[in-house]
VOGU-3710 file (C-alpha; in Angstrom, 3 decimals, decimal comma):
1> xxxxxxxxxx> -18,229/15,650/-6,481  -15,602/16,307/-4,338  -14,775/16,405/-0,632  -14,093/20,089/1,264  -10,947/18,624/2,051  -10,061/17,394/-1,357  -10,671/20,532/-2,283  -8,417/22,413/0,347  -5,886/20,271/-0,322  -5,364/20,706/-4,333
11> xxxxxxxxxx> -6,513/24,244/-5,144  -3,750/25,488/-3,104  -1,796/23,586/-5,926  -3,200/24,257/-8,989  -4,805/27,194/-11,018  -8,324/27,737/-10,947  -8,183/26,696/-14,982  -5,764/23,499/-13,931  -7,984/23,162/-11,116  -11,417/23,226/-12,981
21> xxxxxxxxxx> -9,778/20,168/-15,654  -9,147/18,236/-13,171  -12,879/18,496/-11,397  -14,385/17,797/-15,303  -11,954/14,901/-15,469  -13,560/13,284/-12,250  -16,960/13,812/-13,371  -16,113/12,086/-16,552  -14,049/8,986/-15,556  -17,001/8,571/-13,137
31> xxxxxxxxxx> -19,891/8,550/-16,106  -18,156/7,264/-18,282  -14,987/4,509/-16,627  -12,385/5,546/-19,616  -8,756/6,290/-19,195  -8,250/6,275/-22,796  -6,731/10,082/-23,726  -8,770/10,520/-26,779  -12,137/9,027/-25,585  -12,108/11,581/-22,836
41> xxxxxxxxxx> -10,911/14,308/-26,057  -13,830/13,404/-27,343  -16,260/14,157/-24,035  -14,697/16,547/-22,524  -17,302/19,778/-22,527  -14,780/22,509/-23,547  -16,163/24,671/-26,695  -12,456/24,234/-28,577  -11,784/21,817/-31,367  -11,037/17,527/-30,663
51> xxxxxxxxxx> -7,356/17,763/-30,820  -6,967/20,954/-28,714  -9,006/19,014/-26,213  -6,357/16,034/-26,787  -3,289/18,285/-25,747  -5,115/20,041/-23,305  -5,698/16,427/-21,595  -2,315/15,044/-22,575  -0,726/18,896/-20,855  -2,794/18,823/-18,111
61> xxxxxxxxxx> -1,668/14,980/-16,902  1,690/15,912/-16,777  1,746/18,530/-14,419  4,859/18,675/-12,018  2,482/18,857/-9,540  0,463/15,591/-10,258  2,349/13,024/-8,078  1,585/11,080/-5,587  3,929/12,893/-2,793  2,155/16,407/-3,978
71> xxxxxxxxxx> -1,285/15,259/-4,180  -2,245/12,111/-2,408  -0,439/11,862/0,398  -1,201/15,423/1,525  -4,841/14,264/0,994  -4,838/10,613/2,985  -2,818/12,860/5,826  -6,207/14,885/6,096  -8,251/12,034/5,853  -6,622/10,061/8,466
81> xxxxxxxxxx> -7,004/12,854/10,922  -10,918/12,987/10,103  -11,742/9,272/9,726  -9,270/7,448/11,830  -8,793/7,742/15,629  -5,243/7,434/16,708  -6,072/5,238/18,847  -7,036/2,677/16,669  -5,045/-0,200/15,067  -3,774/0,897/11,080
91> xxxxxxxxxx> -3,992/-2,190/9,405  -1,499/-1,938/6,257  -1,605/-4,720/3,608  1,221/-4,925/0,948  0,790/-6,810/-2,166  2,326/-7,018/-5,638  -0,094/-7,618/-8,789  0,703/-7,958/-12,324  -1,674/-5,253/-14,784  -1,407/-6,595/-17,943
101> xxxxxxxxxx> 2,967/-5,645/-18,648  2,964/-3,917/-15,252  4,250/-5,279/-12,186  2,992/-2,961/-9,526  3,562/-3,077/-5,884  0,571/-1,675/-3,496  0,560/-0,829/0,341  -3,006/-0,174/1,256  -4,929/0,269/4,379  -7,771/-1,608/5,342
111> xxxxxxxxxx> -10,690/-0,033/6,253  -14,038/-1,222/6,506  -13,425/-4,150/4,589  -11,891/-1,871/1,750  -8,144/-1,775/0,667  -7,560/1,878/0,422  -4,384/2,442/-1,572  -1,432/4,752/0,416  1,110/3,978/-1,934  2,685/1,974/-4,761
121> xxxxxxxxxx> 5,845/1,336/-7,451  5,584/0,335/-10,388  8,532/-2,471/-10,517  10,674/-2,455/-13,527  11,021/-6,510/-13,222  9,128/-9,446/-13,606  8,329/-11,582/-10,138  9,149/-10,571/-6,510  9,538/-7,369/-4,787  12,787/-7,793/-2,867
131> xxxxxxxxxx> 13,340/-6,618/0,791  14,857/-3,449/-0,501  12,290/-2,014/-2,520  9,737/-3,411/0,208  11,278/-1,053/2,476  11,712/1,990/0,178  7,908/1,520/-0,076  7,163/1,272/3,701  9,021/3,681/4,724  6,827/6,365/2,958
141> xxxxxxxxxx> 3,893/4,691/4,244  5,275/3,959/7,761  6,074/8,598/7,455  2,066/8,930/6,699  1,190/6,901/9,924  3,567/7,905/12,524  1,815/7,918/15,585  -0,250/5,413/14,566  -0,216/1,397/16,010  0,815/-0,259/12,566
151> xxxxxxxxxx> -0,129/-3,755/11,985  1,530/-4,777/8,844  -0,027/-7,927/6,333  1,268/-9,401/3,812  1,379/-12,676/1,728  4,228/-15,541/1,543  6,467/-13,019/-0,863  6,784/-10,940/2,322  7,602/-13,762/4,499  11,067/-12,926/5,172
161> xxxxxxxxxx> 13,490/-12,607/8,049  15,235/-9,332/7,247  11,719/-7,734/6,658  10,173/-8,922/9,708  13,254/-7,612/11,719  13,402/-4,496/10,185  9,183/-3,813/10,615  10,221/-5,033/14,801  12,424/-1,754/14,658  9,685/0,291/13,136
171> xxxxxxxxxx> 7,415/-0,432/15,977  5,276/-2,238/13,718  3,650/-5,655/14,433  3,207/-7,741/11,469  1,214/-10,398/10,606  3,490/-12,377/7,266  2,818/-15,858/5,748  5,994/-18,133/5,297  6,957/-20,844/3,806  6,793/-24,527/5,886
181> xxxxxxxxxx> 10,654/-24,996/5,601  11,330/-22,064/7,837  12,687/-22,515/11,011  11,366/-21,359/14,529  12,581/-21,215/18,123  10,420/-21,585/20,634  10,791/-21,073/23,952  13,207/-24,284/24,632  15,659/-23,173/22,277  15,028/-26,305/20,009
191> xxxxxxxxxx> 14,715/-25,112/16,273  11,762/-27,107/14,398  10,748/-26,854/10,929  7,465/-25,689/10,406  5,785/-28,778/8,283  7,141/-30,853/11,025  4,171/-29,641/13,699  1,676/-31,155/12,003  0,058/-28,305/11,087  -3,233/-29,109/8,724
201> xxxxxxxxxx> -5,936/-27,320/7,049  -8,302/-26,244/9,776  -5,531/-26,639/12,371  -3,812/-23,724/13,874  -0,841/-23,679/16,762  -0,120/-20,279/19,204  3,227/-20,280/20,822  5,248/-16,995/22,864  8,434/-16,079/22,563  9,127/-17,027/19,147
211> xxxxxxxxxx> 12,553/-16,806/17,424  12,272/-17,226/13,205  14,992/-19,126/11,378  18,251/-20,567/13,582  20,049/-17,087/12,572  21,082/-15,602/15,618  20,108/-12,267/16,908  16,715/-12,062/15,379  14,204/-12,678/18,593  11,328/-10,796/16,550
221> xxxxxxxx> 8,610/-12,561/18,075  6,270/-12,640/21,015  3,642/-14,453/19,673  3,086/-16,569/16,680  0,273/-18,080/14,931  0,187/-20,614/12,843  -2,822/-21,481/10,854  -3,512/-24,637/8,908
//
């Protein structure tokens, strides 16, 4: 049910009674695809009465122990090192999504055509994820794959100068849609707005030695695409 290393990785966190809950909890949310607290009361195979099984449920899920910087990460470190050779390119998408009220920011890595989740926040807003909170998120990604090549992905929210600039002194690459009134620099030094190439759909432009925007100091770019 689950991995050896799964395994390795949270029994040295919880008790063997903690530990055995959670295992039943998989097994159930498997069969059965609820979240809802008193659907899995009703269930869950302990020989104790419906609403004991309620607080044991409602106890066990909040744990000090049940975070993502105790649990998860610990396991996708241990993953990682068993799935994915150093040597080959970590390709890490971030995207927000609304879930129904929630406004929830994901950084996932793509792996055999599957977004595997690293990390997220929950955004107490509506709209945007601004460059700050992009980088609180990245960071604790960007800690989980050092020594990796990152290759970071992202939509047009993400498109933005300070972000870009900041991922260059990362080490990342990046690979971030923008918006056609941005600037760029080529080679020349002659600043162009972007819906003035004549980019169209099915069309796509390659240029070196790219500077975004006419702010100066931000050469980010040795290559840019730009697809129609």
């Amino acid at each position: 049910m689950l991995p050896e290393f799964y395994h390795k990785c949270i029994s040295q966190l919880l008790t063997p009674r903690q530990y055995a809950t959670l295992r039943i909890l998989v097994l159930i949310l498997q069969s059965y695809r609820t979240i809802q607290i008193e659907k899995l009361a009703a269930i869950l195979p302990i020989p104790i009465k419906y609403e004991s099984r309620r607080r044991h449920i409602q106890r066990f899920l909040i744990l000090p122990k049940l975070t993502t910087r105790c649990i998860w990460l610990p396991i996708l470190k241990k993953w990682l090192k068993i799935h994915h050779n150093r040597k080959k390119v970590c390709y890490l998408a971030i995207d927000r999504t609304r879930w129904q009220e929630r406004n929830l920011f994901v950084a996932s890595l793509i792996k055999n055509k599957r977004a595997i989740p690293l990390n997220w926040m929950l955004l107490d807003k509506k709209g945007n994820s601004n460059v700050a909170e992009q980088k609180r998120l990245l960071k604790s990604v960007l800690r989980l794959l050092k020594g990796y090549q990152v290759v970071v992905i992202g939509d047009r929210e993400f498109g933005n100068i300070n972000l870009a600039d900041w991922l260059s002194k990362q080490g990342c690459q990046y690979v971030l849609r923008t918006k056609s009134h941005k600037y760029i620099q080529l080679s020349t030094g002659v600043a162009q707005q972007l819906l003035s190439l004549g980019l169209k759909p099915g069309k796509s432009f390659y240029f070196k030695q790219v500077k975004f925007t006419k702010q100066p100091g931000m050469a980010l770019g040795k290559y840019c695409w730009l697809l129609g």
